[in-house]
N, C-alpha and C positions, 0 to 999 in steps of 0.2 A: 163149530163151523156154522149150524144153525143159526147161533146168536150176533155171530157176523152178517149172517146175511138178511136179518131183519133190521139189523144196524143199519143196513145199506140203504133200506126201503123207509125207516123210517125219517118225517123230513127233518129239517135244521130247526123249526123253532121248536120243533118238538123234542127234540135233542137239546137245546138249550135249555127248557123247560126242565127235563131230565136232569140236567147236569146241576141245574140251582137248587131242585128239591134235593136231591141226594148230597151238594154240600150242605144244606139246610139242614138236613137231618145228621148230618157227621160232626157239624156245630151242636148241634142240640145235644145229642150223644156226649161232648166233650166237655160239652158245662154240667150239665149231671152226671158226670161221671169223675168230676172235680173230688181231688184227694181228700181225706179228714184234716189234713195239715194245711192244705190249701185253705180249708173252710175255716180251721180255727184264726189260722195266716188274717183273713177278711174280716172275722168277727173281731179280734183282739182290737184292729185297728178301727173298726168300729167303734167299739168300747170306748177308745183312746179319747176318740171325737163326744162321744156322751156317756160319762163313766155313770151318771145314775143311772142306766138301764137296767136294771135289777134282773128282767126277765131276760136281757141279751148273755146278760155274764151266767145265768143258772144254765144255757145253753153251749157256752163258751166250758163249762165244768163238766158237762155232761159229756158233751163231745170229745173232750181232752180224755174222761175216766175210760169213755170206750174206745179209745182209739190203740191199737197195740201196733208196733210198740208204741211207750206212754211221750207224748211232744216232748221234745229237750228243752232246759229251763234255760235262757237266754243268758249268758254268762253275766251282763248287767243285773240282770235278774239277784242271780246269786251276789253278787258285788253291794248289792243294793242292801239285800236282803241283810248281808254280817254286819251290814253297819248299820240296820237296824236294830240287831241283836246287840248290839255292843254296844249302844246307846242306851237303849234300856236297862242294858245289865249296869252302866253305869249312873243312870238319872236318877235324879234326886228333888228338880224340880219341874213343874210342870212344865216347863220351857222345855225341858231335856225329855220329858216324854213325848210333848209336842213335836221334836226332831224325830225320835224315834219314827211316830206317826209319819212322818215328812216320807223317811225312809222305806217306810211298809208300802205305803202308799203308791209310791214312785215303782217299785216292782210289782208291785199288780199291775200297772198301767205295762209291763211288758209281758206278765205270764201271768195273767188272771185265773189259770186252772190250778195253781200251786196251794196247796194245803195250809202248809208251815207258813206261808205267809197270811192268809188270816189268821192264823190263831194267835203270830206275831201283833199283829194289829187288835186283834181283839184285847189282847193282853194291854196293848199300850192306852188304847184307849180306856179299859176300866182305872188304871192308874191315874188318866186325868179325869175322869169322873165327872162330878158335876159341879162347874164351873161355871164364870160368865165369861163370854167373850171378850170383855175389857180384860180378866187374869190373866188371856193366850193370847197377848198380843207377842210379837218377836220382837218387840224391842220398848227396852223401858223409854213412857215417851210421858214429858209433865201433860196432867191434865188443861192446862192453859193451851197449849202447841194442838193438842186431841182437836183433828174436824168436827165438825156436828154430825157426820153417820157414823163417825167411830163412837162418841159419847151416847149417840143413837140405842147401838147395838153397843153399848159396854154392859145392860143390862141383860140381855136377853139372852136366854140360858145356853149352855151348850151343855149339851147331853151325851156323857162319855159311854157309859152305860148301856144306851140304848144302841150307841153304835158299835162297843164289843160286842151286845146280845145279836147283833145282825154279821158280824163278820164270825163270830163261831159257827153260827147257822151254816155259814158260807163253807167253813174249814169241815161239816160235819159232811155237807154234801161234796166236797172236794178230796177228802179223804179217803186212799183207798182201801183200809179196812181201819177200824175204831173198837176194839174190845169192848165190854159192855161196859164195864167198871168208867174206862176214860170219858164213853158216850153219856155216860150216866151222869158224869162230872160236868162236862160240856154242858147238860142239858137244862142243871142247875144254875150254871151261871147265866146262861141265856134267861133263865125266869127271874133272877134276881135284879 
């Protein structure tokens, strides 16, 4: 009753005043108080837009390890995912690890917190190893038809190796527990 009746006395732009801070502060409250899922929902799609962010995706892993229950892997995800496995398990040339790669790749762009999918990639990538960029091209093309940037870059190395050694990194932080044996294993290949 009290507070009605200071209501009454007090004026209209002050009441107004009142009524803007306290939405103001209800807003504020609701962006920080934004879900884990929401958050990861923002970064993922962020990533989407600049996948080298290295430091966005090690926040995009962290966030997903601690958030319970664990984000659900987007069923493309998984779709993605077997038919990266399945290419690999059947490649035999570098083109066919190349896809693989295609495949890993394309699921992390929807669930960059997933474990299995670096180590998939990490894996595909040592198989192509070190290459030049003319060997990955997708499609056998005579060197006469080759522009002058593809002849460019036909020499200029591509480094398989160095990009498994960076996506195990990724799978050892994305993982939710790693025996020491398998860590140890990982750890080896990343130095090699």
């Amino acid at each position: 009753m009290v507070c009605l009746l200071f209501w009454d006395e007090v004026n209209v732009k002050s009441k107004t005043s009142f009524i803007f801070i306290i939405i103001f502060i209800m807003a504020t409250g609701a962006v920080c108080a934004e879900s884990p899922r929401e958050q990861i929902k923002q970064m993922v799609e962020q990533l989407q837009k600049t996948p080298s962010d290295d430091a966005l995706r090690e926040q995009v892993i962290h966030l997903a390890r601690e958030t319970k229950p664990k984000p659900t892997i987007p069923h493309e995800a998984l779709q993605l995912e077997n038919a990266g496995l399945a290419l690999f398990k059947k490649a035999k040339t570098q083109h066919d690890f190349q896809a693989a790669v295609h495949e890993y790749e394309q699921a992390l762009r929807l669930a960059p917190w997933v474990a299995s999918l670096y180590f998939g990639l990490g894996e595909a990538y040592e198989k192509l190893g070190d290459a030049t960029v003319g060997e990955l091209g997708m499609g056998a093309q005579d060197r006469q038809s080759c522009n002058s940037e593809t002849q460019k870059n036909e020499w200029r190395r591509f480094d398989g190796y160095k990009r498994a050694g960076k996506n195990f990194k990724y799978y050892l932080l994305a993982v939710e527990t790693a025996d020491a044996e398998v860590a140890a294993m990982i750890e080896r290949r990343i130095a090699e």
